[in-house]
matplotlib code that plots the C-alpha trace (Angstrom):
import matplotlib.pyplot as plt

x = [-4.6, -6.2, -8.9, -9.7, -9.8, -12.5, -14.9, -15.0, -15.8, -18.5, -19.8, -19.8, -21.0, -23.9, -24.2, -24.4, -27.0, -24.4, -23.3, -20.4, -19.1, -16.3, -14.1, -11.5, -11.2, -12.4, -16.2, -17.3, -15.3, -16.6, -20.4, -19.5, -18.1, -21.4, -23.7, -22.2, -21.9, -26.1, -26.5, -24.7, -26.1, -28.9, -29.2, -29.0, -25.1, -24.1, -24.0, -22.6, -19.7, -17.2, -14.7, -10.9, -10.6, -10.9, -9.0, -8.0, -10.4, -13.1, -11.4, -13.3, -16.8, -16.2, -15.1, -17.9, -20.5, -18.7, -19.2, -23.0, -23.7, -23.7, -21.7, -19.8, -17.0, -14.9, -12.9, -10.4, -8.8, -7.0, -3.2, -0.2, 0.4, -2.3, -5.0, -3.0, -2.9, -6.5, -7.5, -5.5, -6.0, -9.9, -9.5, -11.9, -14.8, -14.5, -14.3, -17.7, -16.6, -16.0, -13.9, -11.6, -9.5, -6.9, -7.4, -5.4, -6.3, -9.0, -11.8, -10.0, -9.7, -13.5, -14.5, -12.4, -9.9, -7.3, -7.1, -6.1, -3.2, -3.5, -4.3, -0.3, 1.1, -1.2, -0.3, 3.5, 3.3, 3.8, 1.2, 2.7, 5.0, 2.2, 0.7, 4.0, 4.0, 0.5, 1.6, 5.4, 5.2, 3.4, 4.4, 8.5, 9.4, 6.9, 8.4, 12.2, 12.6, 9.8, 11.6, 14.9, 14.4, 12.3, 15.3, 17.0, 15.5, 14.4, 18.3, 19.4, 16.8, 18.3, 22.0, 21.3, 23.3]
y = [-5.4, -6.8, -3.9, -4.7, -8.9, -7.7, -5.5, -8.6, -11.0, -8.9, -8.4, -12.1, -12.9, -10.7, -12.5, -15.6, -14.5, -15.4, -13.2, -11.3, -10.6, -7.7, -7.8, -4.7, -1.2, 1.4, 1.4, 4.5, 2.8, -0.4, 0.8, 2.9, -0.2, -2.5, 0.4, 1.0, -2.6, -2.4, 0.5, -0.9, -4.6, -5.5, -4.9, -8.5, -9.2, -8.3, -11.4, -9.1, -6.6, -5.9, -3.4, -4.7, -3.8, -6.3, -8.3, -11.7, -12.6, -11.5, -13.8, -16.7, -14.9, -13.1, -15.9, -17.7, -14.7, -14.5, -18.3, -18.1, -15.7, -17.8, -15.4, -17.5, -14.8, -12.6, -10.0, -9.3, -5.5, -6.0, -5.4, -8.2, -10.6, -9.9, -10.7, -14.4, -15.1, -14.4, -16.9, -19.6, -19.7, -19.6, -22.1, -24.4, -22.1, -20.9, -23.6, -23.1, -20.1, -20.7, -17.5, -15.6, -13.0, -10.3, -6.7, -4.7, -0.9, -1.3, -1.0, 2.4, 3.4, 2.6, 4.5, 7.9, 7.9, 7.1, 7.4, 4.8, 5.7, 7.5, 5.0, 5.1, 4.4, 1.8, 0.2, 0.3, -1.4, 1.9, 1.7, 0.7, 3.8, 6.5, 4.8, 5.3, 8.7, 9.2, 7.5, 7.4, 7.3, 4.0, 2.3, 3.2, -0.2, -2.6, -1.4, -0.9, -3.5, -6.2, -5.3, -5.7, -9.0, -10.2, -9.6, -11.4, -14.7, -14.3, -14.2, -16.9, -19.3, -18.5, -19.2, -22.2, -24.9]
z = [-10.5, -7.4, -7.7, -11.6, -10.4, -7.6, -9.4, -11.8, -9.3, -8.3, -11.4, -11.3, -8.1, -9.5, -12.8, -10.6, -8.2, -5.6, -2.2, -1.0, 2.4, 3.0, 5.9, 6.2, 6.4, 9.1, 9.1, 7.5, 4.5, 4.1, 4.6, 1.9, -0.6, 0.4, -0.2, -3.6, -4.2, -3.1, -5.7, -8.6, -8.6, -5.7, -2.0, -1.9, -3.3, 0.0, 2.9, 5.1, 6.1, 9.0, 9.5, 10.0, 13.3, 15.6, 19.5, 18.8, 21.1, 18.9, 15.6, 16.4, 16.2, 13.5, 11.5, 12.4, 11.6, 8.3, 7.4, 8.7, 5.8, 3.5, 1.0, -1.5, -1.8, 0.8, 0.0, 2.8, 3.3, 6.1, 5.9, 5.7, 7.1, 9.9, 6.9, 6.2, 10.2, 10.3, 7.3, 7.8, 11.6, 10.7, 7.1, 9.3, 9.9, 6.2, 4.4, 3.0, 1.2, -2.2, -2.8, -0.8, -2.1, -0.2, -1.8, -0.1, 0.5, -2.7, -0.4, 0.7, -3.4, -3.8, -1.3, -2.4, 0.8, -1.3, -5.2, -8.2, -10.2, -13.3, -16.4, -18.0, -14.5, -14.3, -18.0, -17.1, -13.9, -12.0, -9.5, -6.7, -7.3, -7.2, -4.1, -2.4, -3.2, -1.3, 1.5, 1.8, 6.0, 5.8, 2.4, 2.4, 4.4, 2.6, -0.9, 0.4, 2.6, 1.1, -2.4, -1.7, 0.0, -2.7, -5.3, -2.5, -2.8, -6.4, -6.7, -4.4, -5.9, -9.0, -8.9, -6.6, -6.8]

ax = plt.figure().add_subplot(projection="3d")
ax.plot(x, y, z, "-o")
ax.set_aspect("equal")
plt.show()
């Protein structure tokens, strides 16, 4: 899972003596990641961090305050496809990163506002199941519609001619 990948990077990027920026997630949230990030391995893993709420008009700065950092790795919470608009309309002014990696609400699970499945749903590919039934409001139409359409193509690509 995306949140397994990440905490491994980190550990990493600690290993490494290199730094991590984190972009997503309301503020209170992603204070709470980098301070835990601090705690765990240094004060100095962290390049810098940014909540994921942000004008267009404030893209080009922050892209640029990310890439003056100097962090070798982002990891980007902020929800599809806003998160893909964001990074490939500012590939330029990132290019010095060496890493960057979407992870989704895990900055949301790290900080307690949402929890992890348990360990079996995890092992059986069920997690995406148990985080639709914490959020059904918000998650019904990426796994109904986003599902269905995948089968779709999956499908179509398939029995091509």
């Amino acid at each position: 899972a995306g949140i397994d990948l990440m905490h491994n990077l980190v550990a990493l990027a600690h290993e490494k003596k290199h730094t991590i920026y984190l972009l997503g997630a309301k503020r209170q949230v992603v204070e709470k990641v980098a301070a835990t990030f601090k705690k765990k391995y240094s004060p100095t893993i962290i390049a810098g961090y940014r909540n994921g709420y942000f004008t267009p008009k404030q893209e080009a700065q922050i892209a640029k305050d990310i890439s003056d950092s100097d962090a070798q790795m982002l990891f980007v919470g902020i929800s599809s496809p806003q998160k893909e608009h964001f990074l490939h309309k500012h590939k330029e002014t990132l290019k010095n990163i060496n890493l960057i990696m979407g992870v989704g609400g895990s900055f949301d699970v790290m900080a307690g506002v949402t929890k992890r499945a348990p360990l079996w749903m995890q092992r059986i590919g069920m997690e995406w199941f148990f985080r639709f039934l914490q959020e059904p409001k918000r998650m019904w139409k990426r796994y109904l519609v986003g599902n269905i359409s995948f089968i779709y193509l999956v499908f179509k690509e398939r029995f091509k001619k």
